[in-house]
C-alpha positions in Angstrom: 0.4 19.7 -12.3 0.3 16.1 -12.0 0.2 13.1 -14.4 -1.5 9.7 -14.6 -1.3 6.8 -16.5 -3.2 3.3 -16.3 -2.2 0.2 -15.6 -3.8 -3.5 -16.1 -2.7 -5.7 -13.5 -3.8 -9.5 -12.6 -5.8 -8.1 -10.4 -7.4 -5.3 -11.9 -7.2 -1.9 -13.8 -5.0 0.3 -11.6 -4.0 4.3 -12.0 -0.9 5.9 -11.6 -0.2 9.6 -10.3 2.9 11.2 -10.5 4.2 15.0 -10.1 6.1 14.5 -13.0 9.1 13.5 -11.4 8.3 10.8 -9.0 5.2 8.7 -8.2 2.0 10.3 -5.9 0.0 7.6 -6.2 -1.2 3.8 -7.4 -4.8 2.9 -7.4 -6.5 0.0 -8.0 -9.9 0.9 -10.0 -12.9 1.2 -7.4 -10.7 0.9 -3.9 -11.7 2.8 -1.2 -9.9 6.5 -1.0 -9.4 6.0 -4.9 -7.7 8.5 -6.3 -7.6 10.8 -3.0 -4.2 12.2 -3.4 -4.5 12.9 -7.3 -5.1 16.6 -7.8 -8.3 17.7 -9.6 -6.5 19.4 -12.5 -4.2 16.6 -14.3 -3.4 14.5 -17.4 -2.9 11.7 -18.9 1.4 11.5 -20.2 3.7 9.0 -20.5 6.6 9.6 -18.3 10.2 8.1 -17.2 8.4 7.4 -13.9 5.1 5.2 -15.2 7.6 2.7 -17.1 10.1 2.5 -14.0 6.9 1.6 -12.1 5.2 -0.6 -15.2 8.7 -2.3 -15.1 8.7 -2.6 -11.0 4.2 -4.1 -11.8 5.0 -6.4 -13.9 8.5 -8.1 -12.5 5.9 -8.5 -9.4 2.7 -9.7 -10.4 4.9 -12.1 -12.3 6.2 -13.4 -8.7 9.4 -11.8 -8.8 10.9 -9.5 -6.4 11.8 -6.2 -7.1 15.3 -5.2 -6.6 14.4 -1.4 -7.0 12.0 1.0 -6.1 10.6 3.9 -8.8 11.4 7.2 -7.1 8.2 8.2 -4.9 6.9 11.7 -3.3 4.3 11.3 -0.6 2.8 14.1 0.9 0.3 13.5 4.3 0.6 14.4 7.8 3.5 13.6 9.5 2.1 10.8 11.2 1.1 9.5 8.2 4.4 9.7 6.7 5.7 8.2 9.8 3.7 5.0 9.0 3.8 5.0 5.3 7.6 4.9 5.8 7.5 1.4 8.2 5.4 0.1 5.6 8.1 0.1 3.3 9.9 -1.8 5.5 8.4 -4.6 6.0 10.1 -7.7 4.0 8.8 -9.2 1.0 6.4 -12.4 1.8 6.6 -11.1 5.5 3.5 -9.5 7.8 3.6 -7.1 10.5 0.5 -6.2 12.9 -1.6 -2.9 13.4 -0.3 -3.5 16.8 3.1 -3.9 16.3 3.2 -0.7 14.2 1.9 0.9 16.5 4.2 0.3 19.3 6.6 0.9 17.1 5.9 4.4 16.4 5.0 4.7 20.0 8.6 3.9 20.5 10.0 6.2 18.3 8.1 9.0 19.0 9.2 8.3 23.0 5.3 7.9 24.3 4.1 4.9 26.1 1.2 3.9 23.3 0.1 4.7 20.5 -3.5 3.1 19.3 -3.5 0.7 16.1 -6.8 2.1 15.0 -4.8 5.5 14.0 -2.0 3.5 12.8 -5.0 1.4 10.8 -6.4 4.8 9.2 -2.9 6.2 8.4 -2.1 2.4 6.5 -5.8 2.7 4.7 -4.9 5.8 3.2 -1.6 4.6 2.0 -1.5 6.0 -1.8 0.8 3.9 -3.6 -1.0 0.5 -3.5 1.2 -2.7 -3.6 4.7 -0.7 -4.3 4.1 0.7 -0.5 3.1 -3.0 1.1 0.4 -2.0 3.1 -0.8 -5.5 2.0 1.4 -7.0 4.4 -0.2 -5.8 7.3 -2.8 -7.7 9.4 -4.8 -8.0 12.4 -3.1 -9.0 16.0 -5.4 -12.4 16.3 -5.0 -13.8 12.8 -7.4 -11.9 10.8 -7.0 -10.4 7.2 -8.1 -7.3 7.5 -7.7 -3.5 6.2 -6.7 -3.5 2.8 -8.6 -0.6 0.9 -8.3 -2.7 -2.3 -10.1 -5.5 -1.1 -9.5 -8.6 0.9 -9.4 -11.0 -2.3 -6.8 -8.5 -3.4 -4.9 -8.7 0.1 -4.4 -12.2 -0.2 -3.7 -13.1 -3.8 -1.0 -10.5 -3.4 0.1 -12.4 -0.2 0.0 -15.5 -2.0 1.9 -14.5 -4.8 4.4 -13.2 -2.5 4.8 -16.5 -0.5 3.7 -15.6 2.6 3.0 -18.2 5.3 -1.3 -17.6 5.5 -1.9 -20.5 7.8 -3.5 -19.3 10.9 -5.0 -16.4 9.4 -8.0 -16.2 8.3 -11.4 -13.6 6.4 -13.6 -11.9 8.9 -17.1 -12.6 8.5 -18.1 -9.0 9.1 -16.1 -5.5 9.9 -15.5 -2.1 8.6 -12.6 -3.5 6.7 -14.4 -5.9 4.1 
C-alpha cells in the first residue's frame, strides 16, 4: 500500500508518496510524470515520514540547508537508480551537466560513452522533486533546461540556493520548457 500526503510550498501545492516507511515520491501539482511512481490504490495518512520530509521542505524553502535527509525508497531501472543516486550528490547551490553525468556513469560502468539524452530521461523521471536535486542540473552550453516542474521552478529553486546563474540562460524553444 502506499501513502500520500500534500504539501504547500512557495512554489506550489506538492504531493508526497511514501511506502509507509520511507518516501516514493514528491510532486509538484501539474509537473510532467506527476505522480508516476504513486501506485493506483493508496491513501491519504499522516506518517513519521511526511513530517521528517515537511521538516526537511520547510528548513529549505526558507533558504536553509538541510543537514538530513528523510529516509527514501526508489524503485526504477538500474540505470535509473544509477543516476538518481549522482543526483544526490551534487552540492547544495552547485550545478552539474547532462554531459558530465553522463561521462560519469560511462566511467563507472567501464564503457567509452554514454549519451546525455538517456541520462536526461533518467533525471526527468526523477520522483522525489527538490529532496533529489535534479534541479541542479543543466545544459553543457549554459542553458536551463530539463526540469519536469518547470523552468520558473528550476531557477527560483537555484536562486534560493545561491547558485552562481550568470552565464546561463532560458531557451526560447525545446522539449524541455
Amino acid at each position: 500500500m502506499q501513502y500520500t500526503c500534500k504539501y504547500l510550498s512557495p512554489l506550489g501545492e506538492m504531493l508526497l508518496a511514501s511506502d509507509g516507511e520511507a518516501l516514493t515520491g514528491a510532486w509538484f501539482e501539474g509537473q510532467k510524470y506527476y505522480a508516476t511512481a504513486l501506485a493506483v490504490a493508496h491513501e491519504e495518512k499522516s506518517l513519521p515520514v511526511f513530517e521528517e520530509t515537511r521538516t526537511w521542505l520547510d528548513g529549505y524553502f526558507n533558504g536553509r540547508k538541510p543537514g538530513f535527509m528523510p529516509l527514501i525508497h526508489l524503485q526504477g531501472s538500474p540505470f535509473r537508480l544509477a543516476v538518481w543516486e549522482m543526483l544526490q550528490k551534487i552540492p547544495y547551490g552547485e550545478t552539474v551537466t547532462y554531459r558530465d553525468l553522463a561521462l560519469e556513469i560511462a566511467r563507472t560502468r567501464g564503457i567509452r560513452s554514454m549519451s546525455a539524452q538517456a541520462v536526461g530521461g533518467a533525471v526527468a523521471h526523477n520522483p522525489v522533486s527538490v529532496i533529489i536535486p535534479c534541479h541542479r542540473v543543466v545544459g553543457s552550453h549554459g542553458s536551463l533546461t530539463g526540469y519536469a516542474g518547470g523552468l520558473e521552478r528550476k531557477v527560483r529553486l537555484l536562486n534560493l540556493e545561491g547558485a552562481d546563474l550568470k552565464g546561463f540562460f532560458v531557451p526560447g524553444r525545446g522539449t524541455a520548457l
